[in-house]
N, CA, C and O atoms as a GROMACS GRO file, in nm:
protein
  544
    1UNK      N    1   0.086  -0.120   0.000
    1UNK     CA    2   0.000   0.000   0.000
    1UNK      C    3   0.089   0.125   0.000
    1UNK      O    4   0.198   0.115   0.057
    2UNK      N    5   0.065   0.213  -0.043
    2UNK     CA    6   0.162   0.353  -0.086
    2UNK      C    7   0.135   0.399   0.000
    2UNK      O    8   0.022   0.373   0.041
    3UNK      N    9   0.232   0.504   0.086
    3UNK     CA   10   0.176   0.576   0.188
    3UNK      C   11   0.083   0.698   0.117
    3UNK      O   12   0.068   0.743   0.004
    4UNK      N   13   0.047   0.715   0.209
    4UNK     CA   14  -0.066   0.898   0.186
    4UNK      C   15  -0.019   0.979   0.266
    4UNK      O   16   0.016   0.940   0.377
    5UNK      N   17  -0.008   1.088   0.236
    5UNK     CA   18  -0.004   1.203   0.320
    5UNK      C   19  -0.087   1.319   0.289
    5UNK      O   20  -0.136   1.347   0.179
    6UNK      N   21  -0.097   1.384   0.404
    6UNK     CA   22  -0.190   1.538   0.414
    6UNK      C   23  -0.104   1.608   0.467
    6UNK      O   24  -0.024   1.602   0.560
    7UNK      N   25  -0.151   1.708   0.350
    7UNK     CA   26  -0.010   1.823   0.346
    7UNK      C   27  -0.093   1.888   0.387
    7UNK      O   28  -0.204   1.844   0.417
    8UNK      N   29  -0.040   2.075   0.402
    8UNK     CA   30  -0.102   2.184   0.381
    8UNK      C   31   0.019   2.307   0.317
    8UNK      O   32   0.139   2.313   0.342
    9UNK      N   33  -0.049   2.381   0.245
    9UNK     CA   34   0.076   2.465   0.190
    9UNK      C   35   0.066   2.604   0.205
    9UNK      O   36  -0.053   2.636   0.205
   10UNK      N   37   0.154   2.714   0.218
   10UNK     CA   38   0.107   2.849   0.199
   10UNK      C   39   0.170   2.917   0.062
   10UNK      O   40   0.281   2.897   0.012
   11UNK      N   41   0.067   3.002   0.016
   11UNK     CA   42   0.112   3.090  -0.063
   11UNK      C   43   0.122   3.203  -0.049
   11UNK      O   44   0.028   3.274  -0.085
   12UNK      N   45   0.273   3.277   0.025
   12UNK     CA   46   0.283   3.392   0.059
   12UNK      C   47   0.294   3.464  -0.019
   12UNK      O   48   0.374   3.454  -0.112
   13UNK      N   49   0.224   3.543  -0.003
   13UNK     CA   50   0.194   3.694  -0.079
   13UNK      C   51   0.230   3.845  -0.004
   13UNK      O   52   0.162   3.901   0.083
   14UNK      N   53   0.353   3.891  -0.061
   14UNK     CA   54   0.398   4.025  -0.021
   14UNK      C   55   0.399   4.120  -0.175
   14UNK      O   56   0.427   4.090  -0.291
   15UNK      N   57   0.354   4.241  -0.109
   15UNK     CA   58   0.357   4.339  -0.246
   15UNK      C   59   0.352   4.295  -0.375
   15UNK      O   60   0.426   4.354  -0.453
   16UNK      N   61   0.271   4.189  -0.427
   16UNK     CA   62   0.235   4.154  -0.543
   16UNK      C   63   0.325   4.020  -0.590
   16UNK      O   64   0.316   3.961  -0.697
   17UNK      N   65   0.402   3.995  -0.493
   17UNK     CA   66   0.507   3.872  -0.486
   17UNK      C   67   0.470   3.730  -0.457
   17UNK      O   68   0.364   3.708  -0.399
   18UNK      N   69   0.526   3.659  -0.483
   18UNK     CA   70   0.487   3.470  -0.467
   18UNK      C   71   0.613   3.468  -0.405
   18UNK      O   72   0.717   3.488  -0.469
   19UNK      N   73   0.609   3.439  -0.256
   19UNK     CA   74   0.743   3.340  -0.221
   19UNK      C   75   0.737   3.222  -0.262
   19UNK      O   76   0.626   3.170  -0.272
   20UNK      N   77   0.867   3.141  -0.302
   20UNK     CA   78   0.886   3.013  -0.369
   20UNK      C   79   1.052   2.985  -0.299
   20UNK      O   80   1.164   3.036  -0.301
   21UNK      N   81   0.953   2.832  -0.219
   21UNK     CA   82   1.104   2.795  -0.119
   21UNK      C   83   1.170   2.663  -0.221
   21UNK      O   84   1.114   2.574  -0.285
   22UNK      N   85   1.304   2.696  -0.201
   22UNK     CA   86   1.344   2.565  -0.269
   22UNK      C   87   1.407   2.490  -0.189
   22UNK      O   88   1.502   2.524  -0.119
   23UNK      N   89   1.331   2.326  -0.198
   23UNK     CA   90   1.395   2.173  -0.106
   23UNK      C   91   1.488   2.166  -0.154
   23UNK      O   92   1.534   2.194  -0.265
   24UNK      N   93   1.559   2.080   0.036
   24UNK     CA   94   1.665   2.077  -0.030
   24UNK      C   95   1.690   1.928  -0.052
   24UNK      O   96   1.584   1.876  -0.085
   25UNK      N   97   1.772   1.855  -0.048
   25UNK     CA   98   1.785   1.706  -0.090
   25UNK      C   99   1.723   1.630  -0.027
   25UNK      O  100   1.726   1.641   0.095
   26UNK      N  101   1.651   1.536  -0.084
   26UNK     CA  102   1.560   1.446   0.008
   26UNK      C  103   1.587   1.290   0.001
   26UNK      O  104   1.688   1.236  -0.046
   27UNK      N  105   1.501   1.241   0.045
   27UNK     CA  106   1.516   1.109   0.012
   27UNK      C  107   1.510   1.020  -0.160
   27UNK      O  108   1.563   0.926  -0.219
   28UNK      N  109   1.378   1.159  -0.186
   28UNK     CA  110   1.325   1.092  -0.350
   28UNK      C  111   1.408   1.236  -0.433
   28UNK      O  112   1.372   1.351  -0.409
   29UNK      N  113   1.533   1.200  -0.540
   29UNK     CA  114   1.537   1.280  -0.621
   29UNK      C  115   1.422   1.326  -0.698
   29UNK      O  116   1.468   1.404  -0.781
   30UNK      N  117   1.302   1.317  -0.712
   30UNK     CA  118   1.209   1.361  -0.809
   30UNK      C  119   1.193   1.502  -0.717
   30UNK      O  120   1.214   1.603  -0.783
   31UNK      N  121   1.163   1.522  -0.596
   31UNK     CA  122   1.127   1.638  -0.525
   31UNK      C  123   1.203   1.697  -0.476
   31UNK      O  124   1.169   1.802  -0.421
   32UNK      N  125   1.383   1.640  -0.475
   32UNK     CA  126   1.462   1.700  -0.396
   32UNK      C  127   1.564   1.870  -0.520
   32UNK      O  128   1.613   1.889  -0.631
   33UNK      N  129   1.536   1.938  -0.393
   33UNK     CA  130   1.582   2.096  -0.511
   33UNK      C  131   1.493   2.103  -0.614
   33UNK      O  132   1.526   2.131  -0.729
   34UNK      N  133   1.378   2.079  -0.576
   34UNK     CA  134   1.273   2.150  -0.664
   34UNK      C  135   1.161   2.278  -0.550
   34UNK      O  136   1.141   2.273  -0.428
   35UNK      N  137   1.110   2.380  -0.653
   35UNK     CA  138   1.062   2.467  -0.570
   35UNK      C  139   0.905   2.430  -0.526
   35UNK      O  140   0.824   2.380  -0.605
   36UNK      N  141   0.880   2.456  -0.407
   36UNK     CA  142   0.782   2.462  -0.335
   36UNK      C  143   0.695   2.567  -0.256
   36UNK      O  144   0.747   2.674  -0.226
   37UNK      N  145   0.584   2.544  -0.226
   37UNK     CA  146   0.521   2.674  -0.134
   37UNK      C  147   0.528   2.605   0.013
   37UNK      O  148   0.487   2.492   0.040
   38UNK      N  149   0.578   2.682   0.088
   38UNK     CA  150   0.580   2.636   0.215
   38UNK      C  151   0.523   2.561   0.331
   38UNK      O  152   0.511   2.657   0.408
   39UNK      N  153   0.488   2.479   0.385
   39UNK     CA  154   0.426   2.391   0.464
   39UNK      C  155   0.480   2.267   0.494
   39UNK      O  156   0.601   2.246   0.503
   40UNK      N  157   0.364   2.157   0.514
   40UNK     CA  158   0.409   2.021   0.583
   40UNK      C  159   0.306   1.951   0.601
   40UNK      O  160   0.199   1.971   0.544
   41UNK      N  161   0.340   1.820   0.721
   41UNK     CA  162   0.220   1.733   0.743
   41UNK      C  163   0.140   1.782   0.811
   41UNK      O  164   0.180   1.859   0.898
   42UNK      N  165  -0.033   1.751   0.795
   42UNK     CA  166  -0.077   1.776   0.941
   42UNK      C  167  -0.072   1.666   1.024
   42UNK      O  168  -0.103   1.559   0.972
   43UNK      N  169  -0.031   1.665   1.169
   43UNK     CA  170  -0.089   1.590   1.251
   43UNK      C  171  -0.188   1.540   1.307
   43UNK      O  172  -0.269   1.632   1.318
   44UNK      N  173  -0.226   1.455   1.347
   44UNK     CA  174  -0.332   1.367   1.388
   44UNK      C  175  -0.448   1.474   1.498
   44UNK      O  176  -0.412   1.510   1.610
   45UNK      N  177  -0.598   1.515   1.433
   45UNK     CA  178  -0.647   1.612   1.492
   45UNK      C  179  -0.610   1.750   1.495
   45UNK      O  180  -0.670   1.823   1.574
   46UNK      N  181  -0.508   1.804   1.411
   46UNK     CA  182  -0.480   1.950   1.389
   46UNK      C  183  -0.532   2.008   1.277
   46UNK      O  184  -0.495   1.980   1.163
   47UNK      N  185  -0.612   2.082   1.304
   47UNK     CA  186  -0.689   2.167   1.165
   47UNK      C  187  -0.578   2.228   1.081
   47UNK      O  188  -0.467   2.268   1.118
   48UNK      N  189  -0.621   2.227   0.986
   48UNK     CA  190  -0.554   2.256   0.855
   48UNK      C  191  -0.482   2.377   0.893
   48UNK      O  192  -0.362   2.370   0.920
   49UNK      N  193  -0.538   2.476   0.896
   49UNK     CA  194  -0.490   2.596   0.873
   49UNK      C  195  -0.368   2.646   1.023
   49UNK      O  196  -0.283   2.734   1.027
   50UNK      N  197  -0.417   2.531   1.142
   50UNK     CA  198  -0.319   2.556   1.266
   50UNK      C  199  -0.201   2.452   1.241
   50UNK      O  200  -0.088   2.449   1.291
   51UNK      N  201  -0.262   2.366   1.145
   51UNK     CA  202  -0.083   2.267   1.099
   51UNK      C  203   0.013   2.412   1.026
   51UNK      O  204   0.126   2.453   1.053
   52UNK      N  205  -0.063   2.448   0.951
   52UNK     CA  206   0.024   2.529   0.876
   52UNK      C  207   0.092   2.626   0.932
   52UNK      O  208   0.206   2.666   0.905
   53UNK      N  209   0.013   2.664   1.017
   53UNK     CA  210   0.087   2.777   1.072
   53UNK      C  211   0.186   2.748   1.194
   53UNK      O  212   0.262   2.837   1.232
   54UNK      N  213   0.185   2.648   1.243
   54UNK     CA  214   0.309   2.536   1.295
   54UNK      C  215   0.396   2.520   1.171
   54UNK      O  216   0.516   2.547   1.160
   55UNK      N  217   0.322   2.478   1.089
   55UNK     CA  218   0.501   2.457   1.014
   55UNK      C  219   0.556   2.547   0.909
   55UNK      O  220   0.623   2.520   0.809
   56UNK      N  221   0.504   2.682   0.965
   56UNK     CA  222   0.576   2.789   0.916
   56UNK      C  223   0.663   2.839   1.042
   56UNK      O  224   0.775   2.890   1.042
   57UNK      N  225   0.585   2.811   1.138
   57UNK     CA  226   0.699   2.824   1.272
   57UNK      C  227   0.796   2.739   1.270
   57UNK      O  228   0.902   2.774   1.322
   58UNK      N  229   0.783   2.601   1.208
   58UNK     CA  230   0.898   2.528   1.264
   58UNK      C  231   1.001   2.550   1.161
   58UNK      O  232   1.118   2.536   1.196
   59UNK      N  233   0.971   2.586   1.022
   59UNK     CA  234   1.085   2.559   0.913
   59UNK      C  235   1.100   2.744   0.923
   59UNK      O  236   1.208   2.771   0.976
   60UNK      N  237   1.044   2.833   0.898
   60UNK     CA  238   1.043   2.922   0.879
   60UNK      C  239   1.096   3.084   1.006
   60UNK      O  240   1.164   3.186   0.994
   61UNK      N  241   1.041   3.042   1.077
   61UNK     CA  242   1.040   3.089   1.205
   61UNK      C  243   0.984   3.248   1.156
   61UNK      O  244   1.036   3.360   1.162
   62UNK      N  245   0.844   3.194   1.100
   62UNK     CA  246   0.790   3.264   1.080
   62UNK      C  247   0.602   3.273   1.122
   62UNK      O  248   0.516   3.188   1.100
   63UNK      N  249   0.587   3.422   1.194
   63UNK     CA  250   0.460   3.391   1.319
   63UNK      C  251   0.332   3.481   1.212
   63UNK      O  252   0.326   3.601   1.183
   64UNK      N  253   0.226   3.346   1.167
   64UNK     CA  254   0.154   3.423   1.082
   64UNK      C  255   0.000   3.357   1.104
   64UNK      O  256  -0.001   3.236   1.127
   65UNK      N  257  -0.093   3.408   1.102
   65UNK     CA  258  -0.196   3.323   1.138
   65UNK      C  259  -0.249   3.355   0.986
   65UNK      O  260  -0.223   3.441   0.902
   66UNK      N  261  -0.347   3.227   0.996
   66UNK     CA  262  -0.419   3.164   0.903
   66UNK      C  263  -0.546   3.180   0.927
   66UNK      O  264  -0.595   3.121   1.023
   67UNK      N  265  -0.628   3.267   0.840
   67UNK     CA  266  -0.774   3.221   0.846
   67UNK      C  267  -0.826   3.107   0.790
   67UNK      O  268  -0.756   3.076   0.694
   68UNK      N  269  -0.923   3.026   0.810
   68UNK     CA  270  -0.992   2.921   0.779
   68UNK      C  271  -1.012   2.989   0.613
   68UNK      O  272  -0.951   2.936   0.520
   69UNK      N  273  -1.101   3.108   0.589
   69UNK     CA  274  -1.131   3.158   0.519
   69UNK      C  275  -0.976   3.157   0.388
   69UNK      O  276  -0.994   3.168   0.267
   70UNK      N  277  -0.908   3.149   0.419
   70UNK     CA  278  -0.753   3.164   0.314
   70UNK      C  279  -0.764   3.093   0.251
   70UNK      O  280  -0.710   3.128   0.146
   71UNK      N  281  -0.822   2.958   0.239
   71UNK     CA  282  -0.834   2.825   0.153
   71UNK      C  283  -0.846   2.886   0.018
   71UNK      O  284  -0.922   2.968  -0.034
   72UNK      N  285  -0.745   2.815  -0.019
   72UNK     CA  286  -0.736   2.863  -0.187
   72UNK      C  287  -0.763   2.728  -0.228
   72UNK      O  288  -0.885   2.712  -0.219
   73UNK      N  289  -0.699   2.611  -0.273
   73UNK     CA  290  -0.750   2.472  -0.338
   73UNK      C  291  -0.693   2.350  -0.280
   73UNK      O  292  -0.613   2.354  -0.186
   74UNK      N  293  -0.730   2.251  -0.330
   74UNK     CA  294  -0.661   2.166  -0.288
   74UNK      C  295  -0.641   2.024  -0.396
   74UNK      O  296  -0.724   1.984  -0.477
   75UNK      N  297  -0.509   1.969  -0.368
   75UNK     CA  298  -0.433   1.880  -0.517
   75UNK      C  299  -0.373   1.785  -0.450
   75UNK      O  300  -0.288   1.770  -0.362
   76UNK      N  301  -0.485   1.694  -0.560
   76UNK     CA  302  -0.402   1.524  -0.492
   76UNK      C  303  -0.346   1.479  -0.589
   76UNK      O  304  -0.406   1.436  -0.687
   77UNK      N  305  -0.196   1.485  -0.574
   77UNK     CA  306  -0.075   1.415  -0.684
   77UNK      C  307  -0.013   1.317  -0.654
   77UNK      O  308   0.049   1.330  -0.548
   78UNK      N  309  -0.003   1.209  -0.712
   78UNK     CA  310   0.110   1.100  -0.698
   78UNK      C  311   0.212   1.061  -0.705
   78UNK      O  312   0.234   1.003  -0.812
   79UNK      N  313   0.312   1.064  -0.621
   79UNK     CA  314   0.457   1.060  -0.721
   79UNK      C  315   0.460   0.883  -0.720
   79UNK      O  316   0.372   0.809  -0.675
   80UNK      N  317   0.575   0.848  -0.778
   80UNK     CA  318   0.634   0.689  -0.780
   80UNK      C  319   0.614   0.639  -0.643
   80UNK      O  320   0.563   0.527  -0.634
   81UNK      N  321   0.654   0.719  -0.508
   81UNK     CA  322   0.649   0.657  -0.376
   81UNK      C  323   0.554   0.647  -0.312
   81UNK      O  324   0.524   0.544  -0.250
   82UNK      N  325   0.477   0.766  -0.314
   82UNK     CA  326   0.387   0.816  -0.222
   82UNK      C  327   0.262   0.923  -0.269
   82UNK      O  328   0.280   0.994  -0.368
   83UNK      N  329   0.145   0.929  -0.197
   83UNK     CA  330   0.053   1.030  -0.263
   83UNK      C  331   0.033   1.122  -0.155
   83UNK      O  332   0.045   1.095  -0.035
   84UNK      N  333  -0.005   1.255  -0.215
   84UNK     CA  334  -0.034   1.365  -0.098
   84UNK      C  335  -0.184   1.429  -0.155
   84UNK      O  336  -0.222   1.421  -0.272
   85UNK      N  337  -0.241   1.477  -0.073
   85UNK     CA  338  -0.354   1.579  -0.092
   85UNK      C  339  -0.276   1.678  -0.016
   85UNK      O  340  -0.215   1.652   0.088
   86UNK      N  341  -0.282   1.814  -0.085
   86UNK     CA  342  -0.250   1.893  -0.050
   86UNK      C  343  -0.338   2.066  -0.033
   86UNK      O  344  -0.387   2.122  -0.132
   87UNK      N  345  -0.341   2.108   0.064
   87UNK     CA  346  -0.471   2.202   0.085
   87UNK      C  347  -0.352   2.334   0.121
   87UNK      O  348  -0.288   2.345   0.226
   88UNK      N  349  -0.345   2.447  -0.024
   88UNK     CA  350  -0.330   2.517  -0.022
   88UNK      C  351  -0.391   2.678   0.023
   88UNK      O  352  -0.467   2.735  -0.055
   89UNK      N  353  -0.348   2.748   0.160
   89UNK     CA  354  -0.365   2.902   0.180
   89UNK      C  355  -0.309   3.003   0.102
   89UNK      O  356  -0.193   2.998   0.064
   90UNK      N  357  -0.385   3.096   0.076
   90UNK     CA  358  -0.288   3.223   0.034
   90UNK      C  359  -0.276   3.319   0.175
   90UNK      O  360  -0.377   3.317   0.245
   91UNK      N  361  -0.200   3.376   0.207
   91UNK     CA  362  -0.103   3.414   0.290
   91UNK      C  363  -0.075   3.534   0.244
   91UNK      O  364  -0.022   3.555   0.135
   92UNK      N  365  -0.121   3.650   0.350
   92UNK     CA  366  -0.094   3.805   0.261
   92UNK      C  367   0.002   3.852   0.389
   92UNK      O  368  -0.044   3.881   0.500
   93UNK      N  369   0.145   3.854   0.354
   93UNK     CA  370   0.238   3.881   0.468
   93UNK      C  371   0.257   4.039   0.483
   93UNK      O  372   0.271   4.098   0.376
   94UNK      N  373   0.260   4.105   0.581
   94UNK     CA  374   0.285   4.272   0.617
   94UNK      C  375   0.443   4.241   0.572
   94UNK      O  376   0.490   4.287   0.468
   95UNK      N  377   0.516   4.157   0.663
   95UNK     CA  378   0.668   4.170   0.701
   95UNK      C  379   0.707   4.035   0.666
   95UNK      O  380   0.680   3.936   0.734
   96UNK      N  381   0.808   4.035   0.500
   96UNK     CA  382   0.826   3.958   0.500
   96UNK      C  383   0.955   3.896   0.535
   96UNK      O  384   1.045   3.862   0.459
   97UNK      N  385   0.947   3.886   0.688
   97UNK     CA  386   1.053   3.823   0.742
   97UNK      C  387   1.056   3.658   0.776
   97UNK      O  388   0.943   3.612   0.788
   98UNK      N  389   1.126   3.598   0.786
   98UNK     CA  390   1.159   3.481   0.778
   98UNK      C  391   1.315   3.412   0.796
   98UNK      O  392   1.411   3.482   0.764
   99UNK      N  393   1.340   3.261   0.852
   99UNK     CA  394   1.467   3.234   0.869
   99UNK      C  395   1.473   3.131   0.809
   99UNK      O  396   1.411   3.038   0.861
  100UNK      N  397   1.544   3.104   0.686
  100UNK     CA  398   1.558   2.960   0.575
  100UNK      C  399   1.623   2.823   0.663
  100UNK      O  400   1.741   2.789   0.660
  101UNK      N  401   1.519   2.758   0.738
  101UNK     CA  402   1.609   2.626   0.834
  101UNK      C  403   1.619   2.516   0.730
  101UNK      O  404   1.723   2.454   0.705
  102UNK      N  405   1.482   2.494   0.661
  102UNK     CA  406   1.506   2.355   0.590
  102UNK      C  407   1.529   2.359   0.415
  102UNK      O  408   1.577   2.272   0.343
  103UNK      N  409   1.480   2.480   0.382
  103UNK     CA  410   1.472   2.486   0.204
  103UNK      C  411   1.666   2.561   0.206
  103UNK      O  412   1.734   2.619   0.290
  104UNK      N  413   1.684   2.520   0.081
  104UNK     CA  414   1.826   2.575   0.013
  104UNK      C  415   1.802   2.700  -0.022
  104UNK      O  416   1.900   2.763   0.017
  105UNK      N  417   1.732   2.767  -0.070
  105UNK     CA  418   1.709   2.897  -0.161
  105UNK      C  419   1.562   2.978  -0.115
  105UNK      O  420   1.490   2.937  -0.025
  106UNK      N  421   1.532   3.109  -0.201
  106UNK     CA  422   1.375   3.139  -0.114
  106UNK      C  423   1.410   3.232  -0.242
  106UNK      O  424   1.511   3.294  -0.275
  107UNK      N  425   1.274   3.212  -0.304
  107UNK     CA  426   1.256   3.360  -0.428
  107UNK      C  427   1.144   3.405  -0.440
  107UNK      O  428   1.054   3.322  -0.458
  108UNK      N  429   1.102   3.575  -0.433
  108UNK     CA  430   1.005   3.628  -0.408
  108UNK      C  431   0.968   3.643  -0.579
  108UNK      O  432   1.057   3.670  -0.659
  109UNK      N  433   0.838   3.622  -0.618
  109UNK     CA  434   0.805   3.591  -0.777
  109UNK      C  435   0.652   3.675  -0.794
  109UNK      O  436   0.549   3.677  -0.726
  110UNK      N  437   0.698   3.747  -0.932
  110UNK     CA  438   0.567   3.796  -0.944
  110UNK      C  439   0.443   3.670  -0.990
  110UNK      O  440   0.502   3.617  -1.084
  111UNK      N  441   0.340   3.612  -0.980
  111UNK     CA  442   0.253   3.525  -1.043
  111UNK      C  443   0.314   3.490  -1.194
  111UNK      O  444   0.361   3.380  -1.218
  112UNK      N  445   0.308   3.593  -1.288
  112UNK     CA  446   0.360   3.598  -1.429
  112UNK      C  447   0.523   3.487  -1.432
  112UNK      O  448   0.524   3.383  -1.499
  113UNK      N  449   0.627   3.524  -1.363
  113UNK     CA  450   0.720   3.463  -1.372
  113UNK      C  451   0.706   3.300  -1.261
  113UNK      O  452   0.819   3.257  -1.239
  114UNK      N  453   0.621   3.233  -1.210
  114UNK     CA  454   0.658   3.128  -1.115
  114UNK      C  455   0.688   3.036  -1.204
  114UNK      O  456   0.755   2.943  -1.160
  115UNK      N  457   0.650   3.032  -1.360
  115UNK     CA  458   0.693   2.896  -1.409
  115UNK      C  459   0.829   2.915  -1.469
  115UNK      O  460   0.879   2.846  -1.558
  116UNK      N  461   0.876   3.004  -1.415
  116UNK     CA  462   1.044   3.011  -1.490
  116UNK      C  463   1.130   2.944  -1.346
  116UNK      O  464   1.248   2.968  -1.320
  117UNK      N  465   1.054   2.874  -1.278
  117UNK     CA  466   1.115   2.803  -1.195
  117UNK      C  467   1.072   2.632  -1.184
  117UNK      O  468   0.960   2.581  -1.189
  118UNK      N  469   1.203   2.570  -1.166
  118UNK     CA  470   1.161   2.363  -1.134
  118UNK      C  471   1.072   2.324  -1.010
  118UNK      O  472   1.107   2.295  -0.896
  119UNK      N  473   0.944   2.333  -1.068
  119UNK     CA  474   0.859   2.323  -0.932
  119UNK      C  475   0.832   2.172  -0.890
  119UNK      O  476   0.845   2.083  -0.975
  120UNK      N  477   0.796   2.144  -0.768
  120UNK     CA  478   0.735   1.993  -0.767
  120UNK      C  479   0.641   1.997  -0.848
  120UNK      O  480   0.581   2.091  -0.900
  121UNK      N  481   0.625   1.818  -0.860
  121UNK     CA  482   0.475   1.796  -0.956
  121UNK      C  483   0.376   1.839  -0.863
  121UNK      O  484   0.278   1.868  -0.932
  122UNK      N  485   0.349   1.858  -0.743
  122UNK     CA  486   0.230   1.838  -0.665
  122UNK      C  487   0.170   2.021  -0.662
  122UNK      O  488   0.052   2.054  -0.666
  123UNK      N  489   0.270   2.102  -0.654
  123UNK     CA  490   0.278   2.216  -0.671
  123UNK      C  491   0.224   2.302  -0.751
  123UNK      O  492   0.187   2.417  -0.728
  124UNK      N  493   0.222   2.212  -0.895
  124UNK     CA  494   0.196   2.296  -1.027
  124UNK      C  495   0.104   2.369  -1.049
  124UNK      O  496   0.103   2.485  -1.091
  125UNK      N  497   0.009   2.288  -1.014
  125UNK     CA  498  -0.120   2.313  -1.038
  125UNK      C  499  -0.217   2.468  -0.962
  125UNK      O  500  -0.316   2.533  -0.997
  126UNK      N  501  -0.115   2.472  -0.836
  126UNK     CA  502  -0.135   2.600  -0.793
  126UNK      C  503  -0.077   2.667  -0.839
  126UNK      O  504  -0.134   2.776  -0.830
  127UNK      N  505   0.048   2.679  -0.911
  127UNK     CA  506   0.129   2.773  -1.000
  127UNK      C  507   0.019   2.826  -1.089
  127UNK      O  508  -0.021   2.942  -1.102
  128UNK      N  509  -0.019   2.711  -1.146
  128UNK     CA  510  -0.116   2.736  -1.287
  128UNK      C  511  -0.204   2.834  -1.239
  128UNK      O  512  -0.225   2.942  -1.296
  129UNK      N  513  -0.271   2.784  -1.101
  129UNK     CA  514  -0.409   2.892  -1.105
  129UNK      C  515  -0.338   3.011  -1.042
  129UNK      O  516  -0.405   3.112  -1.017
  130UNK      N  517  -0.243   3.008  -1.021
  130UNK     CA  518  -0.217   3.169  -0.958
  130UNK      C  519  -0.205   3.291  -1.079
  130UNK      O  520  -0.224   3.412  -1.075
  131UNK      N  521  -0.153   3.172  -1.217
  131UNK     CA  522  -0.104   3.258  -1.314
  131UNK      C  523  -0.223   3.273  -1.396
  131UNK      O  524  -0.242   3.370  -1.469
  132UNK      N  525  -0.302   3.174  -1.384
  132UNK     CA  526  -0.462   3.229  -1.449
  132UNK      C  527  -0.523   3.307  -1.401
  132UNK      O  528  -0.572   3.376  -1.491
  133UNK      N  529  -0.567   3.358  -1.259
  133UNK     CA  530  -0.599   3.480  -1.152
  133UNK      C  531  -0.524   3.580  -1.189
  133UNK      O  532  -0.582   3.689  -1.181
  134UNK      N  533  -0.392   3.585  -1.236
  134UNK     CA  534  -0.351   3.683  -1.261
  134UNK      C  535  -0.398   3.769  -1.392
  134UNK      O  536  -0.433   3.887  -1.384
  135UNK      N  537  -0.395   3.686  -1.526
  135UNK     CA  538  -0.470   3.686  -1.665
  135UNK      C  539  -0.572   3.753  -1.651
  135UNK      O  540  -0.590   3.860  -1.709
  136UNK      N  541  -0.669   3.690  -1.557
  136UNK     CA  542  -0.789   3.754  -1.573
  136UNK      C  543  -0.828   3.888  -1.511
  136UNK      O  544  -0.940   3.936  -1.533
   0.00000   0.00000   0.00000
């Protein structure tokens, strides 16, 4: 049986910007140093939006609350190992401060430019709709 996981992700938004964190080596080369939006697992009984904002504290050391209301979408992708559902926030940061513990790199992106970056597969798909929101 493949494992599953439940993610949650943020999409920070400063002054018209997409932060985009980049992993760093992992176990599976398919995801390792590819770019991502920030988050993690939830744990057993933690609402979505309070996982996330735990694991912007833990990788990020960054203190941001989440409305329930932030729910932007959510994408269930498969890689070769493992499958995730993943339940993406958008995230409108005042101060975008932050401390890089677990990603290699961090690039602030207008919507228009996120696909000039190696994103995960699980990721894309919010790329896509950020850059279609933008279009329209």
């Amino acid at each position: 049986m493949m494992k599953h996981y439940e993610v949650v992700a943020a999409v920070i938004e400063h002054d018209g910007k997409i932060l985009c964190m980049q992993r760093n080596k992992g176990k599976f080369d398919y995801v390792s140093y590819k770019f991502e939006f920030p988050g993690g697992k939830i744990e057993a009984g933690e609402e979505r939006h309070t996982a996330l904002e735990r694991e912007l504290r833990e990788e990020m050391d960054m203190d941001i609350s989440i409305p329930e209301d932030a729910y932007l979408m959510t994408v269930e992708h498969t890689y070769p190992d493992f499958a995730i559902t993943m339940h993406a926030y958008l995230c409108k940061l005042a101060q975008p401060k932050f401390v890089m513990k677990e990603h290699v790199a961090a690039k602030w992106l207008a919507p228009a430019d996120l696909n000039t970056l190696d994103w995960a597969a699980a990721d894309m798909p919010i790329v896509e709709r950020l850059q279609q929101e933008e279009i329209e």
